[in-house]
KOLMIDO-610042 format. One line per field, with one value per residue: residue in one letter; x, z, y of N, C-alpha, C in turn; residue number from 1. Coordinates in nm, 2 decimals. Layout:
BEGIN
r	[a  ...]
n_c1	[X  ...]
n_c3	[Z  ...]
n_c2	[Y  ...]
ca_c1	[X  ...]
ca_c3	[Z  ...]
ca_c2	[Y  ...]
c_c1	[X  ...]
c_c3	[Z  ...]
c_c2	[Y  ...]
k	[NUM  ...]
// end
This chain:
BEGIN
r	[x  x  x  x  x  x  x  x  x  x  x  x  x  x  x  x  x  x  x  x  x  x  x  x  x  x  x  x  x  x  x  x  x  x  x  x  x  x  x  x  x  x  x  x  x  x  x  x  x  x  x  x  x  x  x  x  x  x  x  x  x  x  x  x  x  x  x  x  x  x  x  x  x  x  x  x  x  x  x  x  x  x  x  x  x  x  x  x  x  x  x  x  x  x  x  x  x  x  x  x  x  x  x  x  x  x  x  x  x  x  x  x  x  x  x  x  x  x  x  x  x  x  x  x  x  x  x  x  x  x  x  x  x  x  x  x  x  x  x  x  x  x  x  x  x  x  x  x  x  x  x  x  x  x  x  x  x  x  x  x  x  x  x  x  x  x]
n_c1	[13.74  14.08  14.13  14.30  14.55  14.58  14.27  14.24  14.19  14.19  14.27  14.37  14.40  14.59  14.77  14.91  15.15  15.24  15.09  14.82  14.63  14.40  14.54  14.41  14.39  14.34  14.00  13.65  13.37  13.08  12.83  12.57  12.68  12.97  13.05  13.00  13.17  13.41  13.37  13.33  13.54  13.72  13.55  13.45  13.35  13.27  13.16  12.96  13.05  13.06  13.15  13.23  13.28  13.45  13.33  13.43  13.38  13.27  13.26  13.47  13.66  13.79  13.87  13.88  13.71  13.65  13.41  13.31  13.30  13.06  12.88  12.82  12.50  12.47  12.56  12.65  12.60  12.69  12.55  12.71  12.97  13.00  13.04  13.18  13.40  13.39  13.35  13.63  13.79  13.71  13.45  13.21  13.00  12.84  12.86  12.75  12.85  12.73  12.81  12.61  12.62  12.54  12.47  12.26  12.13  11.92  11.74  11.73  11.45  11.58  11.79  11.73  11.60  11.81  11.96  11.73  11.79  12.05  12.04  11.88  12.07  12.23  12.13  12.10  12.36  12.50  12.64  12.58  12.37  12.46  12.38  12.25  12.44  12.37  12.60  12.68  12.84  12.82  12.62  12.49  12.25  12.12  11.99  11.92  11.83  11.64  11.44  11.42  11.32  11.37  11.66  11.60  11.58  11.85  12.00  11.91  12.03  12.26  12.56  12.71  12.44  12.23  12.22  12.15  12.35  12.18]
n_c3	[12.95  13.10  13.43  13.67  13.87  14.03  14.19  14.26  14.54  14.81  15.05  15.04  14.77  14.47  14.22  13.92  13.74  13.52  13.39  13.41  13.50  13.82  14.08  14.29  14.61  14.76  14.79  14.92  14.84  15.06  15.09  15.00  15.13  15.16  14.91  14.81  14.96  14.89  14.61  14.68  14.74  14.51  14.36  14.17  14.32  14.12  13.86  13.70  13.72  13.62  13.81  13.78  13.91  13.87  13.97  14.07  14.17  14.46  14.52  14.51  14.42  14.11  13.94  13.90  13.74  13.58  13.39  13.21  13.20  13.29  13.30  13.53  13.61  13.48  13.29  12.97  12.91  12.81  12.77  12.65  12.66  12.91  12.93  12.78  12.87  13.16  13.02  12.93  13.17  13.27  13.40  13.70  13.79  13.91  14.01  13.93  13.97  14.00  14.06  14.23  14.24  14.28  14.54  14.62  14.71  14.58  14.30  13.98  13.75  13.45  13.59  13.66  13.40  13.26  13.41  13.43  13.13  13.17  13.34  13.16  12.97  13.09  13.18  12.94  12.85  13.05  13.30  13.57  13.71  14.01  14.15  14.16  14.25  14.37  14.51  14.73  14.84  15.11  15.17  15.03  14.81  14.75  14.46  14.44  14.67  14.67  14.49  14.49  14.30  14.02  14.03  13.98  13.76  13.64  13.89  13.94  13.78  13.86  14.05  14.10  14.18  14.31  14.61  14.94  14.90  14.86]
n_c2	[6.29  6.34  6.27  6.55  6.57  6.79  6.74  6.48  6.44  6.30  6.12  5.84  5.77  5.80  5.99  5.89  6.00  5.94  5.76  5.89  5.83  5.75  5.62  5.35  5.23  4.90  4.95  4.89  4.94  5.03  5.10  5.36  5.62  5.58  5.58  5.79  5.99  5.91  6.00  6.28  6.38  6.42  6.57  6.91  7.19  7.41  7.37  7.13  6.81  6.44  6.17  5.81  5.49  5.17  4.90  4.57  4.25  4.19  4.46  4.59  4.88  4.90  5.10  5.46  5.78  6.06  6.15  6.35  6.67  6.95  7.29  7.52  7.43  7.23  6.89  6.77  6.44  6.07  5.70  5.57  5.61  5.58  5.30  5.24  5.29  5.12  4.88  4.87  4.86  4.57  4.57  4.47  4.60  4.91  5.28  5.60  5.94  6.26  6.62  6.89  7.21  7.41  7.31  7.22  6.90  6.70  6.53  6.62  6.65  6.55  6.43  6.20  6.14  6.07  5.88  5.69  5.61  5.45  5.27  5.11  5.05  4.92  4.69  4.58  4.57  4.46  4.50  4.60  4.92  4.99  5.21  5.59  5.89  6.22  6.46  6.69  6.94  6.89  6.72  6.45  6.25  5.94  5.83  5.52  5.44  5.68  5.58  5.24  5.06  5.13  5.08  4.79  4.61  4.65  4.53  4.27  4.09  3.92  3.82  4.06  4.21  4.44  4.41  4.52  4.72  4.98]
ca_c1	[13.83  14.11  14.17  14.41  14.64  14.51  14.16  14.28  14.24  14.11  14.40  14.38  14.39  14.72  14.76  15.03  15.16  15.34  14.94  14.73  14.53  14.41  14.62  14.32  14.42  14.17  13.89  13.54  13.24  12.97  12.73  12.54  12.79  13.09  13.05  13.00  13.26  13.48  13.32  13.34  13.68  13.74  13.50  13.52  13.24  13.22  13.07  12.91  13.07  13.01  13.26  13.26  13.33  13.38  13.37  13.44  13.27  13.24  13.22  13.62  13.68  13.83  13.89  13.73  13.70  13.55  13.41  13.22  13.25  13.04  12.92  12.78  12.41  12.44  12.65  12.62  12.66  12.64  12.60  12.85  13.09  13.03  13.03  13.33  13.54  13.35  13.40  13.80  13.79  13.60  13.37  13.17  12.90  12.92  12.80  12.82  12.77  12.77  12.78  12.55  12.78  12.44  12.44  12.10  12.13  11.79  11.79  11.68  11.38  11.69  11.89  11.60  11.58  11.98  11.97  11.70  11.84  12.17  11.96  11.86  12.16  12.35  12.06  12.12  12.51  12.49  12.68  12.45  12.44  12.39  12.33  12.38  12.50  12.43  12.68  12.72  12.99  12.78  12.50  12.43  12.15  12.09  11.88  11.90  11.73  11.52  11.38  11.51  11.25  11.44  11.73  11.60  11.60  12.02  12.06  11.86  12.09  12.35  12.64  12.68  12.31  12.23  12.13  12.23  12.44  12.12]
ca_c3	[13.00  13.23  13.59  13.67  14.01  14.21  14.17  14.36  14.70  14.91  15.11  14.98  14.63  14.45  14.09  13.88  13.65  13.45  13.34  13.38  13.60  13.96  14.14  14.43  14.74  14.74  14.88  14.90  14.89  15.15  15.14  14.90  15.20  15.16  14.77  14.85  15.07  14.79  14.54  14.69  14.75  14.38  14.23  14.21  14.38  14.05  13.77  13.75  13.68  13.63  13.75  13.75  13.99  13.80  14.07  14.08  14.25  14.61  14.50  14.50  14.33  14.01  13.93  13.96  13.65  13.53  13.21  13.16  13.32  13.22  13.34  13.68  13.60  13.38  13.21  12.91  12.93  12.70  12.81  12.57  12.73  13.06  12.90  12.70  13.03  13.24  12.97  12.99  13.31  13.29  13.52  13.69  13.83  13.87  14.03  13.87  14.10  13.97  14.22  14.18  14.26  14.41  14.68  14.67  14.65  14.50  14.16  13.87  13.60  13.38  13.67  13.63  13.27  13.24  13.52  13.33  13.04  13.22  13.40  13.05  12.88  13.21  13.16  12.77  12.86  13.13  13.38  13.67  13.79  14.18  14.19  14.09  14.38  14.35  14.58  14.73  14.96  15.29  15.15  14.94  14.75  14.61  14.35  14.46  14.84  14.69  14.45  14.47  14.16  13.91  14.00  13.97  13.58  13.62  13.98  13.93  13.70  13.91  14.17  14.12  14.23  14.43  14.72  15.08  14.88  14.86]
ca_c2	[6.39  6.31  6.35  6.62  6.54  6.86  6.66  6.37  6.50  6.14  6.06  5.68  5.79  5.89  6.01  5.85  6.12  5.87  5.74  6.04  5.77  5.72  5.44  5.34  5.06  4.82  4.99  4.85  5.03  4.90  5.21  5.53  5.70  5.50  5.60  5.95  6.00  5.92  6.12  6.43  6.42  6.40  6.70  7.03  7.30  7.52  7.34  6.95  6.68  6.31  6.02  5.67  5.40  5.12  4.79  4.45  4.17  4.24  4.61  4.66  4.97  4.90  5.26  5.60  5.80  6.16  6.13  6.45  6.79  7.06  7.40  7.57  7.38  7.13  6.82  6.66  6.33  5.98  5.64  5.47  5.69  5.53  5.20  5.21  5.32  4.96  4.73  4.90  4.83  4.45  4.61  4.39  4.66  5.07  5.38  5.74  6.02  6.35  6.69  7.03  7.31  7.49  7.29  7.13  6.75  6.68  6.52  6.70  6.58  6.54  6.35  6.06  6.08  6.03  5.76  5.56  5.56  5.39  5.15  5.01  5.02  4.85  4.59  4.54  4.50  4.34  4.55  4.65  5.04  5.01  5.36  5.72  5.98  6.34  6.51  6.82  6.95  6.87  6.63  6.34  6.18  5.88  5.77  5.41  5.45  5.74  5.47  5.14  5.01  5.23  4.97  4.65  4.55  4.57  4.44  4.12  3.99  3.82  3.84  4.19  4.29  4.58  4.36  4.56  4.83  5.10]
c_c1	[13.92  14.16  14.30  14.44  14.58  14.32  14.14  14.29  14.22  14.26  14.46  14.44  14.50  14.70  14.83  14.98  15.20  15.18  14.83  14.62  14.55  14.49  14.49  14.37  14.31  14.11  13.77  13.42  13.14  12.80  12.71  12.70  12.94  13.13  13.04  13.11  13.39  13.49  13.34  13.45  13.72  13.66  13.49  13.36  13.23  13.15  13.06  12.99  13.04  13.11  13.15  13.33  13.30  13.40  13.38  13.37  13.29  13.27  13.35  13.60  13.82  13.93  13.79  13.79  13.63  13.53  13.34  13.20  13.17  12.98  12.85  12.62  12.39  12.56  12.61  12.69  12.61  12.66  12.68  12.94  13.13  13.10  13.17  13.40  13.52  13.39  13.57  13.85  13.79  13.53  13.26  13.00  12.98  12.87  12.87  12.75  12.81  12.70  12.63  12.61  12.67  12.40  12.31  12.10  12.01  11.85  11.72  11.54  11.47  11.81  11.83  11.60  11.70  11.97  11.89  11.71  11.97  12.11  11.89  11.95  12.26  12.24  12.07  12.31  12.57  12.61  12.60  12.50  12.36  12.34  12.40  12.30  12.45  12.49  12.70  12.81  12.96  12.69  12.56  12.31  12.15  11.98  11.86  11.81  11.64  11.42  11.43  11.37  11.31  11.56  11.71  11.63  11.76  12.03  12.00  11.93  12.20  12.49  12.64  12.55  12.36  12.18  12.22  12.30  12.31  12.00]
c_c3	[13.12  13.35  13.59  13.84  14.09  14.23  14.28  14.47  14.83  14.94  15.07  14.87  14.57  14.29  14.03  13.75  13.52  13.33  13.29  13.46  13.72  13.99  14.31  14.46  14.72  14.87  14.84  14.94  14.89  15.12  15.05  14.98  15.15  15.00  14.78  14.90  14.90  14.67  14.58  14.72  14.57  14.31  14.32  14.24  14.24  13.94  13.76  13.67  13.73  13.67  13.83  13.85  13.93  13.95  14.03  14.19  14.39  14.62  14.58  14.40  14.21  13.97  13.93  13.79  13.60  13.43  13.18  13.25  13.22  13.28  13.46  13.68  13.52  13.30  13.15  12.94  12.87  12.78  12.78  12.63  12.82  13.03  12.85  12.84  13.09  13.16  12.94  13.06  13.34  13.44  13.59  13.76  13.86  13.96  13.98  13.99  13.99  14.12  14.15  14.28  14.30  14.53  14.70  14.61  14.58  14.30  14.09  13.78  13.51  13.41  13.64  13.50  13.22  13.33  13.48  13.22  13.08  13.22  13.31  12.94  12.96  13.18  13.05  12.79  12.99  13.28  13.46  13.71  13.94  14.22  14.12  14.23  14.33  14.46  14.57  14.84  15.08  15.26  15.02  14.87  14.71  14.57  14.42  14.62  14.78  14.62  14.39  14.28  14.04  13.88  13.95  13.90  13.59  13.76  14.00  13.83  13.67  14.02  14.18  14.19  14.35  14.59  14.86  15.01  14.95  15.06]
c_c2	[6.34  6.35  6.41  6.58  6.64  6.81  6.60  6.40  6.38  6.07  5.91  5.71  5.85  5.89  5.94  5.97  6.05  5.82  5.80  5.95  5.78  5.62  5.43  5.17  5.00  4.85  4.94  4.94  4.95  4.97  5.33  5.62  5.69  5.57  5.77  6.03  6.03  6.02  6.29  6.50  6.44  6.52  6.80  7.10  7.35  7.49  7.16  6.88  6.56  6.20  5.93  5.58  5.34  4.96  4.65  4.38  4.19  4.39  4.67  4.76  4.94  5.01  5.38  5.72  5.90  6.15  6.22  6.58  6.94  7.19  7.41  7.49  7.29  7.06  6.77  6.50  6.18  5.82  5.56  5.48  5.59  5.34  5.15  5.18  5.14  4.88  4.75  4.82  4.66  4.45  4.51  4.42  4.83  5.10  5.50  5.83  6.16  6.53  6.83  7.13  7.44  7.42  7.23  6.99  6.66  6.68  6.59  6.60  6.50  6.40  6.21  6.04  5.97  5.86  5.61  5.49  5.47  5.24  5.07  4.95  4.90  4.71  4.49  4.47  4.43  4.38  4.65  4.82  5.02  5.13  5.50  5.81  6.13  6.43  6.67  6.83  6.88  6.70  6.52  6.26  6.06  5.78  5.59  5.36  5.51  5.66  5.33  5.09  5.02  5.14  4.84  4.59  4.56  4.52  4.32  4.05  3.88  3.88  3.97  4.30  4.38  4.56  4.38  4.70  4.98  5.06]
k	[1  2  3  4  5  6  7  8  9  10  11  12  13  14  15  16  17  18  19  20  21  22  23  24  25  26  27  28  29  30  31  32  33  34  35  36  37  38  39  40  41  42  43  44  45  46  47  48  49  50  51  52  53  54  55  56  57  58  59  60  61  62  63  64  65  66  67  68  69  70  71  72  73  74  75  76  77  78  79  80  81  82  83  84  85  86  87  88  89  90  91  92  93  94  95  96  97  98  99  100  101  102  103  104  105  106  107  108  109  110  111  112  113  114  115  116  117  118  119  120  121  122  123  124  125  126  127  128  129  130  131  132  133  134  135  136  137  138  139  140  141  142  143  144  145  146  147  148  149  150  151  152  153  154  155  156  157  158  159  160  161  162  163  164  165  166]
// end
């Protein structure tokens, strides 16, 4: 699905209408925060969605990317999807964040199921996930501090690792 311009609210971040894509400065993300920050300028309070940071090697932002919005509790969401978009991109590592639009930044049963399924598919193709965010207006989560283990099998697999990000 793609980003609509009143989306784009992150002062860095400009739409091009001409594209239907983000245009982002080269920004680097150092930090879960730093990645957050960004994220939550980009979704919307009323129902979840999922984007996509796809990055480059010293964790330049590439592009940013919603690929799945769906209702006040819940988003489907596929990892091909994510996959297709990074190898777009020639991603060279990720993070997905997606928000909950009740406000409680705790991941779900669901949030973990989704997340490890990534974490083996990023392993199989060989593009690491550094982390996934869940964002809410005030707060942030993420998966990668609350259990760094869950990362390991994709950030041990070369320049890209997750080493200092979480």
């Amino acid at each position: 699905m793609p980003v609509s311009s009143n989306s784009a609210t992150f002062a860095a971040l400009r739409f091009d209408e001409r594209t239907g894509k983000l245009k982002l400065p080269r920004f680097t993300v150092q930090s879960p925060r730093s990645a957050a920050r960004i994220f939550r300028q980009l979704m919307s309070d009323h129902q979840e969605e999922l984007w996509v940071l796809a990055l480059c090697p010293g964790k330049r932002v590439l592009g940013a990317e919603l690929l799945f919005r769906g209702t006040v509790d819940s988003c489907q969401a596929h990892p091909r999807d994510i996959f297709r978009y990074l190898c777009q991109l020639n991603a060279s590592s990720f993070i997905v964040a997606h928000n909950h639009p009740s406000q409680d930044p705790l991941p779900s049963e669901s949030d973990w199921i989704f997340t490890r399924q990534l974490t083996k598919a990023a392993a199989v193709i060989g593009i690491p996930l550094l982390d996934h965010l869940v964002v809410t207006r005030k707060n942030h989560r993420s998966m990668a501090v609350m259990k760094p283990d869950f990362f390991r099998e994709t950030s041990e697999q070369g320049p890209a690792r997750n080493q200092g990000f979480a």
